[in-house]
TORPADO-169800 format. One record per residue (C-alpha): x, y, z; residue in one letter; residue number from 1. Coordinates in nm, 2 decimals. Last residue first. Layout:
((X,Y,Z),"A",NUM)
...
REM end
This chain:
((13.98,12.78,6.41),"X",372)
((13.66,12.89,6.64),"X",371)
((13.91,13.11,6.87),"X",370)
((14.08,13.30,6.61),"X",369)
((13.76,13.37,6.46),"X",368)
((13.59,13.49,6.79),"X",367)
((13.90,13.70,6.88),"X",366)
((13.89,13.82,6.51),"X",365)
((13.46,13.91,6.53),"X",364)
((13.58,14.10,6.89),"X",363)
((13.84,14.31,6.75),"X",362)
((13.62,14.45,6.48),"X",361)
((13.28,14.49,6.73),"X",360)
((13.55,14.68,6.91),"X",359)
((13.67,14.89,6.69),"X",358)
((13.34,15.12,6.62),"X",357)
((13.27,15.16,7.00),"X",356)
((13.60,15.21,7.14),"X",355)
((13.63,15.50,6.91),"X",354)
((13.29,15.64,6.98),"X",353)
((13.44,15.63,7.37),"X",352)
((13.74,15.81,7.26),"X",351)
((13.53,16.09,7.04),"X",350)
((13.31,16.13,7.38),"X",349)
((13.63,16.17,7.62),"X",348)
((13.76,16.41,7.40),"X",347)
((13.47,16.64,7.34),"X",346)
((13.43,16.63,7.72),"X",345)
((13.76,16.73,7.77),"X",344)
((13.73,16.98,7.55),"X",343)
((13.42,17.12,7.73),"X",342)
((13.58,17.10,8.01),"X",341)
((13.86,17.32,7.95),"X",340)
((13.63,17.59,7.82),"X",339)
((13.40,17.64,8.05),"X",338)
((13.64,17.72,8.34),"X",337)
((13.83,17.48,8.57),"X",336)
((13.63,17.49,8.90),"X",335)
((13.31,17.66,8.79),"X",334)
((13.33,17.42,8.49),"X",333)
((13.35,17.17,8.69),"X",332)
((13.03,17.19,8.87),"X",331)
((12.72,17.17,8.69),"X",330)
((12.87,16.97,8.38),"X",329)
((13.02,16.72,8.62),"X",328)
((12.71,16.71,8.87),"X",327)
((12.50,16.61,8.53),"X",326)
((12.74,16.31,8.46),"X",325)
((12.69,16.20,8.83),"X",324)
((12.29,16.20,8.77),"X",323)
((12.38,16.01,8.44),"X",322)
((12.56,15.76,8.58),"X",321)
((12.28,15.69,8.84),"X",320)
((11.98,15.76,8.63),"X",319)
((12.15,15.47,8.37),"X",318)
((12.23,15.23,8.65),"X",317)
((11.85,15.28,8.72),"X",316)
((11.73,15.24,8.39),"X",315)
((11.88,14.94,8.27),"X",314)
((11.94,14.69,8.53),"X",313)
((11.69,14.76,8.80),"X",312)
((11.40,14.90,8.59),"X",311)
((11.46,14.67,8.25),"X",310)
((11.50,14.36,8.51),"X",309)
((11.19,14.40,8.63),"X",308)
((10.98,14.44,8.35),"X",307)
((11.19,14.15,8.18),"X",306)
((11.11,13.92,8.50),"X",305)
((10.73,14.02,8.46),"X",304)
((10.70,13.97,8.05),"X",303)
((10.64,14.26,7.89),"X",302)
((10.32,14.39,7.70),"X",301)
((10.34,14.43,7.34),"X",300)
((10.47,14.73,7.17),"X",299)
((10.33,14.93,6.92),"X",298)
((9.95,15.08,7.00),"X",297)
((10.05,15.11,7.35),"X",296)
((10.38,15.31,7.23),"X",295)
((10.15,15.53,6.99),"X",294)
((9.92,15.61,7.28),"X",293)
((10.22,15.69,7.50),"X",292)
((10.38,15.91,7.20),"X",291)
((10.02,16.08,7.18),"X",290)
((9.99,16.16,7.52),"X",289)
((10.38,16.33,7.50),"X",288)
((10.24,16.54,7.21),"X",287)
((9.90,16.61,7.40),"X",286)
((10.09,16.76,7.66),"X",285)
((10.34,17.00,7.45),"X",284)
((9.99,17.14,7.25),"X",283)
((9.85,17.20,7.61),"X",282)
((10.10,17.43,7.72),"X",281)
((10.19,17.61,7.42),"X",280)
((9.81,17.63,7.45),"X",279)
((9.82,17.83,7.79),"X",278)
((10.14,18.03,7.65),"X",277)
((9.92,18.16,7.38),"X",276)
((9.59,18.27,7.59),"X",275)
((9.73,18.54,7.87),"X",274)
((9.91,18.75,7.55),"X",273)
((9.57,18.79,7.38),"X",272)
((9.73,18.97,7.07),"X",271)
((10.11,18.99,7.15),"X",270)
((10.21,18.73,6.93),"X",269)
((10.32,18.42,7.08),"X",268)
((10.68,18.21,7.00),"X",267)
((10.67,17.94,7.30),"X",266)
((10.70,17.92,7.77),"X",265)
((10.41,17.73,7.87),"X",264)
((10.70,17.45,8.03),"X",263)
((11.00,17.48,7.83),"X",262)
((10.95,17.14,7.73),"X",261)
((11.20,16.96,8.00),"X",260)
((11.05,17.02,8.34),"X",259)
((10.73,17.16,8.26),"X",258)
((10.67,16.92,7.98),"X",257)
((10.74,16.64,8.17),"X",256)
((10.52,16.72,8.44),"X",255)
((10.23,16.80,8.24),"X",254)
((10.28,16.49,8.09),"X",253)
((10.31,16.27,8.41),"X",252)
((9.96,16.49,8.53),"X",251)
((9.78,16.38,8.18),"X",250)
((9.87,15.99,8.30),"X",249)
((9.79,16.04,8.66),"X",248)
((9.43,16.20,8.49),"X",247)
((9.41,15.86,8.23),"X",246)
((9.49,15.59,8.55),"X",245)
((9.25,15.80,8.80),"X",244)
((8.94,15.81,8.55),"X",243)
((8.96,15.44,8.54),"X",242)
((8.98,15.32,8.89),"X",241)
((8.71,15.60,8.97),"X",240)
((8.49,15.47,8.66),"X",239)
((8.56,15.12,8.85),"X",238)
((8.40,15.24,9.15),"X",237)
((8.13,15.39,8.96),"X",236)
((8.01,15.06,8.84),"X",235)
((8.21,14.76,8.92),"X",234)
((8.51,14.65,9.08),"X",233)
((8.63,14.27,9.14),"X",232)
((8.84,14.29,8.90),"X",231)
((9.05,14.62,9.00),"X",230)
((9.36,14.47,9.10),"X",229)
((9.39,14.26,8.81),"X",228)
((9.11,14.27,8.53),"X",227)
((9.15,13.87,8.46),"X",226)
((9.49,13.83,8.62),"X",225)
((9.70,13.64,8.33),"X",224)
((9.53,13.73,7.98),"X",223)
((9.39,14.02,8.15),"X",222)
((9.69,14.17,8.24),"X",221)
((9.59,14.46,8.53),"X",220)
((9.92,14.51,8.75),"X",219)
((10.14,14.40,8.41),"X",218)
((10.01,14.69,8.27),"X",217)
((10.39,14.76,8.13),"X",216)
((10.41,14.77,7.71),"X",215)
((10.12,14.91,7.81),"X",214)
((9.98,15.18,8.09),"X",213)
((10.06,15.10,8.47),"X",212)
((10.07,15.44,8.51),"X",211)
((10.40,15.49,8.68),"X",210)
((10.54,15.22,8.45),"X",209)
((10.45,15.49,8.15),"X",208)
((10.60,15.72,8.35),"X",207)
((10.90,15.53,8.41),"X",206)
((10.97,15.49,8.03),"X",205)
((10.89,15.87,8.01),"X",204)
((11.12,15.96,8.33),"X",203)
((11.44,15.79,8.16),"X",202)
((11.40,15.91,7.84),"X",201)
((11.36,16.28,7.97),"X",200)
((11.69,16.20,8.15),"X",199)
((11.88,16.10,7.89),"X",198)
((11.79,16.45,7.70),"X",197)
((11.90,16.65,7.94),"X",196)
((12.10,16.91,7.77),"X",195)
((11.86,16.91,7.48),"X",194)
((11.54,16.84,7.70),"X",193)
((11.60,17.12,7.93),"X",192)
((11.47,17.36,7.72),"X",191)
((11.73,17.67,7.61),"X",190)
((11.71,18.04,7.62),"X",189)
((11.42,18.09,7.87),"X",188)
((11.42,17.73,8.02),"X",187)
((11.52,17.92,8.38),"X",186)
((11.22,18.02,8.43),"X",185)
((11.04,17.68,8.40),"X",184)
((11.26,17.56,8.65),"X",183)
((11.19,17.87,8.85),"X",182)
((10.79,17.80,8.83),"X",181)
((10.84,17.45,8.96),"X",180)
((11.04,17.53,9.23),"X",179)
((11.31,17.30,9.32),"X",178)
((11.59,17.45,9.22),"X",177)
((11.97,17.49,9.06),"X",176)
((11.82,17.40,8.69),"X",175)
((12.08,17.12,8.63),"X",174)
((12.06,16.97,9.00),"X",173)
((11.65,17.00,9.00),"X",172)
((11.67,16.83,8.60),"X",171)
((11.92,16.57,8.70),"X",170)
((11.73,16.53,9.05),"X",169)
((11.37,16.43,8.84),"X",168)
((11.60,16.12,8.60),"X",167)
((11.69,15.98,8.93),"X",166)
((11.32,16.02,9.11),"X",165)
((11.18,15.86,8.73),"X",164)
((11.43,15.54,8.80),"X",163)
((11.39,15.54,9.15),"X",162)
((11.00,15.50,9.09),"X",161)
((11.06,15.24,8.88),"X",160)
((11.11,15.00,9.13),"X",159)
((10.82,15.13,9.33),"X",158)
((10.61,15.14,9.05),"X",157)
((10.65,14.78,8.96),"X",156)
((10.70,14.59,9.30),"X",155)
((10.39,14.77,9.42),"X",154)
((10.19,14.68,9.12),"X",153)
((10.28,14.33,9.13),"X",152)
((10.18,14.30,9.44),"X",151)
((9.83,14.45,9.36),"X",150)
((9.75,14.25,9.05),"X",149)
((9.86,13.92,9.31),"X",148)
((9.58,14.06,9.53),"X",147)
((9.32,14.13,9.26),"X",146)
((9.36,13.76,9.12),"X",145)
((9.37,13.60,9.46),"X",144)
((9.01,13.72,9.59),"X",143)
((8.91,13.91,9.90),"X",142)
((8.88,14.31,9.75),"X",141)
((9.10,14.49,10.03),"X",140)
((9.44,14.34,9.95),"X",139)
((9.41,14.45,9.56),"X",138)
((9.22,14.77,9.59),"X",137)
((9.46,14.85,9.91),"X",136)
((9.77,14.76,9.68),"X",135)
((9.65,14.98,9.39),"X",134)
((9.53,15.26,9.59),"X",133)
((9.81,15.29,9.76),"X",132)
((10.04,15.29,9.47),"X",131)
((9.92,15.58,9.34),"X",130)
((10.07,15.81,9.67),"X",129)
((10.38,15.75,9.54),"X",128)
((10.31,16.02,9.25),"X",127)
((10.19,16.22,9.52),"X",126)
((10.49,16.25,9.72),"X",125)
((10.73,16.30,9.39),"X",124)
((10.56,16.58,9.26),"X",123)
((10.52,16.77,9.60),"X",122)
((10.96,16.71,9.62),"X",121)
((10.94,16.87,9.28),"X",120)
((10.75,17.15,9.39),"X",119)
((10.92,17.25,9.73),"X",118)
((10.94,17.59,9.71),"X",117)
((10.56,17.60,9.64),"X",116)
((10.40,17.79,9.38),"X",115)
((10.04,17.65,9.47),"X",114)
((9.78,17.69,9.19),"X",113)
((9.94,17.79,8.89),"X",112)
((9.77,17.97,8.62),"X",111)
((9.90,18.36,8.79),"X",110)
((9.66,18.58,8.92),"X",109)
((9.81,18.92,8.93),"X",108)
((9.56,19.16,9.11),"X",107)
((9.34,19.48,9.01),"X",106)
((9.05,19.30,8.98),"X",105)
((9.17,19.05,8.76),"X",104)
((9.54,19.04,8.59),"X",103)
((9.65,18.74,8.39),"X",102)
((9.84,18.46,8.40),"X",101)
((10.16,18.31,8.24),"X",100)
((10.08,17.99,8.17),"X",99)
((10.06,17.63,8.31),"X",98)
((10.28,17.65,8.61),"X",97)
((10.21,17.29,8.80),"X",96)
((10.16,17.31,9.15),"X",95)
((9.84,17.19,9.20),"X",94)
((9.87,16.92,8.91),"X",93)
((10.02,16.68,9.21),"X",92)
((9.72,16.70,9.40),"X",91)
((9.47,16.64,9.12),"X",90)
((9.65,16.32,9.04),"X",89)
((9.69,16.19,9.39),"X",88)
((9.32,16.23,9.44),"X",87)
((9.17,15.99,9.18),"X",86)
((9.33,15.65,9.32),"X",85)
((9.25,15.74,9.69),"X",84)
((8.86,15.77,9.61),"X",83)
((8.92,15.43,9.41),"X",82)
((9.07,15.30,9.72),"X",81)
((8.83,15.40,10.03),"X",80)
((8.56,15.18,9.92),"X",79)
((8.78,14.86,9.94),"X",78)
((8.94,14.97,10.25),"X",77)
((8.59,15.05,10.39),"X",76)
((8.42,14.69,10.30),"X",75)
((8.75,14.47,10.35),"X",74)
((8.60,14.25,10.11),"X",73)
((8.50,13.83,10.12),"X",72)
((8.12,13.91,10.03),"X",71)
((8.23,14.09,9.71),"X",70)
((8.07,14.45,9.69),"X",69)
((7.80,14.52,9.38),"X",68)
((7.80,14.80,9.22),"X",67)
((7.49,14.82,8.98),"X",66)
((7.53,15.04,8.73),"X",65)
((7.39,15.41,8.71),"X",64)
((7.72,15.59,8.72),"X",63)
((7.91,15.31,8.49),"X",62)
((7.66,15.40,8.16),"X",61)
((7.71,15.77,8.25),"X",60)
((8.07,15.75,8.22),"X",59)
((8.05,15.52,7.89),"X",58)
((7.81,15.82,7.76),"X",57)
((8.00,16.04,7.82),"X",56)
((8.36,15.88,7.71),"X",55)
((8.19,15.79,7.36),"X",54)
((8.12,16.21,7.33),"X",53)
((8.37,16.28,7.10),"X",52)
((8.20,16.01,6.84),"X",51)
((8.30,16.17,6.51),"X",50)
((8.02,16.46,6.60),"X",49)
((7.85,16.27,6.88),"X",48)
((7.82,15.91,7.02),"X",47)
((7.77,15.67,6.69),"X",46)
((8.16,15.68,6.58),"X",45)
((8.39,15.54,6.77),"X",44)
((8.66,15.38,6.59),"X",43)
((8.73,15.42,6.25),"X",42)
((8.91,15.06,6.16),"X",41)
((9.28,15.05,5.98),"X",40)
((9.47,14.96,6.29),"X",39)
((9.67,15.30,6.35),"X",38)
((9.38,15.50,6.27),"X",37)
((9.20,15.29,6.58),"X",36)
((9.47,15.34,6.77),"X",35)
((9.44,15.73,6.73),"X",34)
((9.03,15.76,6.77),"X",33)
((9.07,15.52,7.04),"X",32)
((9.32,15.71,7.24),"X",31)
((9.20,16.07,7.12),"X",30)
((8.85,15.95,7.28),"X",29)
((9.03,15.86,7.60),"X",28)
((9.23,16.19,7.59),"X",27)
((8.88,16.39,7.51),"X",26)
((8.71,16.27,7.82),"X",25)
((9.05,16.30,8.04),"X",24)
((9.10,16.68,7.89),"X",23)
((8.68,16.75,8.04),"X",22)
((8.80,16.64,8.36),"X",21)
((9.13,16.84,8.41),"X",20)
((8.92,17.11,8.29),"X",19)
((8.69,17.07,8.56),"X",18)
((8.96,17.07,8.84),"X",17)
((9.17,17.34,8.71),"X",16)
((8.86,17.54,8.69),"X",15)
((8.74,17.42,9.01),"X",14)
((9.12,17.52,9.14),"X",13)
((9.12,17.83,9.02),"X",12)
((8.84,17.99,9.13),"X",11)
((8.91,17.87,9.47),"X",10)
((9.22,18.04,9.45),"X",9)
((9.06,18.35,9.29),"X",8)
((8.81,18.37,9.61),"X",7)
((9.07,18.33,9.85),"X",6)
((9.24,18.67,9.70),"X",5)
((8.90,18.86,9.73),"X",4)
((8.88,18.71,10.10),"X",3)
((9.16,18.88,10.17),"X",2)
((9.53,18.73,10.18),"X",1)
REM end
């Protein structure tokens, strides 16, 4: 690499990095905007043209208030975990592909900016890294209601860490890789969410647990824990906090999309060929940030032991099965061809419908026959 080569990497990456920025602004606008529609009120209004520019001001608000540092707190732990809260997120997006590219100067630059072999197992390292934050924000701050926020956090998104880990090795054993840019590839005929459907479910329930968002912000309940691991944060500190839960929740999109969307990959006309797959791109993100805005808009907040017990019981056994099911279909057919064992599948799911509409029949008569 030269230094005109260094140059487009750095290029990239304060482009990636401002326009990360500017789609947080707009995705908490989109959030009221949305659950507002979905209430019957209007929302913000007074900043800007329909109020797009409520996030702004509310960031410029934080900037020049007061922080003030709780007598009681680790002071560099508790200063060092918003900066740790916002990095993970911009990390992981290094290696997402999010278009085709273009040619400058003579050079292919493509809109990704790491391809590394290891994508997925990048991915999964940063979206760990998240916990940190919470538990150091919690431990650091010298007051009960952040700490319990932060225990509860690391029970929480290590438990369904598995669960979004399980669904993430159906897609690597299905697509035969761990690049991000060859998963993507190999979406050209089909998207991975028809084949792995299941799996897609799994990591959006665990994403949603990932970033502590509701039916599971059980790390920040205010009716239980005040603010939770952040409540003793204020000012910019808190903007850091905040900023980092809406970014890991655009990176958990991005991700999804890439592994089950088809990626940037859509129907484009051949005008501007660079542009198209970058809004394929974006339209597939918003999509799944609209489902989690519709589901915090829906459901209400678990209770602990259910959170738990959804993650360990449900999920989890489900990854499991289903990462076993996805070995079948990737390796049995090499062994007894295509067609055999897609008639034994065919069989196997007409005798498990079977089960399922007699048995509700023989269970009412074994519960009638026992009552009389």
């Amino acid at each position: 690499m030269d230094w005109l080569d260094w140059l487009l990497l750095l290029a990239r990456v304060v482009i990636v990095f401002f326009a990360l920025l500017i789609l947080v602004l707009l995705l908490i606008w989109m959030e009221r905007k949305v659950i507002a529609d979905m209430q019957t009120r209007v929302g913000p209004m007074r900043a800007g043209p329909r109020g797009i520019l409520i996030t702004l001001a509310d960031g410029i608000k934080l900037f020049f208030k007061e922080g003030i540092t709780p007598t009681l707190a680790d002071r560099p732990v508790y200063l060092l975990a918003p900066v740790i809260a916002l990095l993970p997120a911009f990390l992981a997006f290094a290696v997402i592909p999010f278009g085709k590219g273009v040619v400058l100067f003579g050079r292919e630059v493509p809109f990704q900016i790491a391809d590394l072999s290891i994508g997925i197992l990048w991915i999964l390292a940063m979206s760990s890294l998240m916990v940190y934050a919470i538990v150091l924000a919690g431990w650091s701050s010298g007051s009960n209601y952040p700490l319990i926020g932060g225990v509860r956090s690391s029970a929480q998104m290590i438990s369904y860490e598995i669960g979004m880990a399980l669904a993430i090795v159906a897609v690597v054993m299905y697509s035969d890789t761990l690049r991000m840019s060859g998963i993507v590839a190999s979406q050209d005929r089909i998207w991975n969410v028809i084949p792995q459907f299941p799996a897609f479910v799994i990591y959006l329930v665990c994403g949603l647990a990932e970033t502590n968002r509701p039916p599971f912000d059980l790390p920040e309940a205010e009716s239980e824990l005040v603010a939770g691991y952040h409540t003793e944060y204020s000012g910019i500190k808190f903007a850091m906090f905040y900023l980092g839960e809406y970014l890991n929740t655009v990176t958990v999109a991005a991700v999804a999309t890439t592994l089950w969307l088809g990626g940037w990959r859509g129907p484009a006309p051949d005008v501007v060929p660079w542009l198209w797959p970058l809004l394929w791109f974006l339209a597939k993100v918003l999509l799944i940030v609209y489902v989690y805005i519709w589901v915090r808009a829906t459901l209400p907040r678990f209770r602990y032991d259910r959170l738990m017990a959804f993650g360990w019981k449900v999920l989890i056994p489900i990854g499991l099965v289903w990462v076993m099911v996805t070995g079948a279909i990737v390796v049995l057919p090499e062994e007894f061809g295509r067609d055999t064992v897609v008639t034994a599948f065919a069989i196997g799911a007409g005798v498990v419908i079977a089960i399922m509409l007699i048995w509700p029949l023989v269970a009412r008569r074994t519960e009638e026959a026992s009552t009389s």
